[in-house]
ROMILO-502582 format. One record per residue (C-alpha): z, x, y. Coordinates in steps of 0.05 Angstrom, whole numbers, plus 5000, padded with zeros to 4 digits. Example, Ala and Ser with C-alpha at 12.3 -4.5 7.8 and 13.67 -1.06 7.14 Angstrom:
2
515652464910
514352734979
% end
This chain:
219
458317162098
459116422086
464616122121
469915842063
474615172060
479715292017
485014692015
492314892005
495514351953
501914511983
499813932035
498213451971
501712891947
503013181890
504112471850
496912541862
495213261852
489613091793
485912531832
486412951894
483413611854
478613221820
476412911899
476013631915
471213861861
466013271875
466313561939
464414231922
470314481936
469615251900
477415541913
483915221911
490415631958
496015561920
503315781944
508516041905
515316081950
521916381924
527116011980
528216781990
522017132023
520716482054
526515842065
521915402015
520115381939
514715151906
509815181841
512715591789
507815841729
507115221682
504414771749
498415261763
497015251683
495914451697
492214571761
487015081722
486014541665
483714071712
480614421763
476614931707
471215171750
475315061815
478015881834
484615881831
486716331898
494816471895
499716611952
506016981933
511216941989
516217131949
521217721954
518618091883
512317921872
511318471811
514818031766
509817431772
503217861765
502117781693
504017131685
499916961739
493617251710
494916931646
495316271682
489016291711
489816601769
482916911805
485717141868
494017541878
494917441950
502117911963
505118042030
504818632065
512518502079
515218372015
515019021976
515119851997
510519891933
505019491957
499520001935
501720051863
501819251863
495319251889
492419641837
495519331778
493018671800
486019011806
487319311738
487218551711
480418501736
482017931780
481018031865
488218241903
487817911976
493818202019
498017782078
500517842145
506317562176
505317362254
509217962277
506118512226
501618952265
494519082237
495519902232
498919682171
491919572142
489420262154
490920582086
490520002039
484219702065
479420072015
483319631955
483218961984
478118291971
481517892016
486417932082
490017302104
492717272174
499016802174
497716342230
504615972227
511616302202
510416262122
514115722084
512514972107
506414712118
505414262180
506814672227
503114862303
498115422307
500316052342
495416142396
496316862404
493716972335
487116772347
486617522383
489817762317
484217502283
479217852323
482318392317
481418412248
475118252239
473518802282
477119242251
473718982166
467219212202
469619852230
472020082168
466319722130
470619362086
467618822033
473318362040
473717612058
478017482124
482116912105
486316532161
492716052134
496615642182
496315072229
488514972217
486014252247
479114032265
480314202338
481614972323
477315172261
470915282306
475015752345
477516112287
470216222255
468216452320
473116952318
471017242245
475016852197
471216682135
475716382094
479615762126
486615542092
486914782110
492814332082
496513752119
489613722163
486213462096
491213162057
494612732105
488412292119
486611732071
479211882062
478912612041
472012632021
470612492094
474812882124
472613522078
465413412106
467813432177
471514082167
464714352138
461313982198
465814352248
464315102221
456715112212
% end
């Protein structure tokens, strides 16, 4: 499977979010992460409906790949979907109904991706596995961006991946957190093929350079 960059706005200046997206689609850049945050499920907020409606209209082709860390994520779904939204990422944490939100995401014809805290164990996988296009492996505690790569989960990631093709599972292995030129190789290596990069991107001046030696560092 072809290893993924998908660059997490959250690490944007967002005075510049449509120059930025625009950078990103000359690029080639084929899926936006975007996080919602509550300040409840997570000590943070940000992007609320209307901003990923202005995202999609200038990103059109760009995927639109959306993070819920939020405490009830069933009362976003249909909004979401009407905004645009290709990809419902919800956390494995953040509801006991997790199955039924997974299918009614589904139902929308749209791809459900679902995420793991640092501490959740990967067991909790087991019976919702069949349902999923996507599993993200937090790689920092969820809320900020900026923040230091937790070593032990590059075992996590393994882990996973071993376990997508044990259970022969058709589902991207997406990794969110901490993500810098010195660690990506290591986290391809591992199975990750879907790579969440933010302040690593956004924080340089030249992005377009900086994109191609992300893509440079996982071939």
């Amino acid at each position: 499977m072809e290893v993924k960059l998908s660059p997490s706005i959250l690490g944007a200046n967002f005075l510049k979010l449509e120059d930025t997206i625009l950078k990103l689609k000359k690029q080639g850049i084929k899926e936006l992460h975007i996080d919602i945050m509550d300040g409840h499920f997570v000590p943070n907020i940000a992007f609320g409906i209307d901003q990923i409606k202005m995202i999609k209209q200038i990103a059109c082709d760009i995927e639109l790949d959306v993070h819920l860390m939020v405490t009830n994520p069933e009362i976003f779904i249909d909004a979401l979907v009407e905004a645009g939204a290709n990809t419902i990422t919800i956390h494995q944490e953040s509801s006991p109904h997790i199955y039924n939100l997974m299918y009614i995401i589904k139902s929308f014809g749209i791809k459900v991706g679902v995420a793991l805290n640092p501490a959740t164990p990967i067991n909790t996988l087991k019976h919702i596995s069949h349902m999923v296009n996507k599993i993200l492996i937090m790689t920092v505690e969820p809320g900020f961006g900026g923040q230091s790569f937790i070593e032990p989960m590059m075992e996590k990631i393994h882990e996973v991946s071993n376990f997508i093709k044990s259970e022969n599972i058709e589902c991207e292995l997406q990794v969110d957190g901490g993500i810098n030129l010195e660690n990506i190789g290591k986290v391809v290596e591992n199975g990750a093929t879907n790579i969440v990069v933010g302040s690593a991107i956004f924080r340089e001046e030249d992005i377009d350079s900086t994109i191609k030696r992300f893509r440079e560092a996982i071939l």
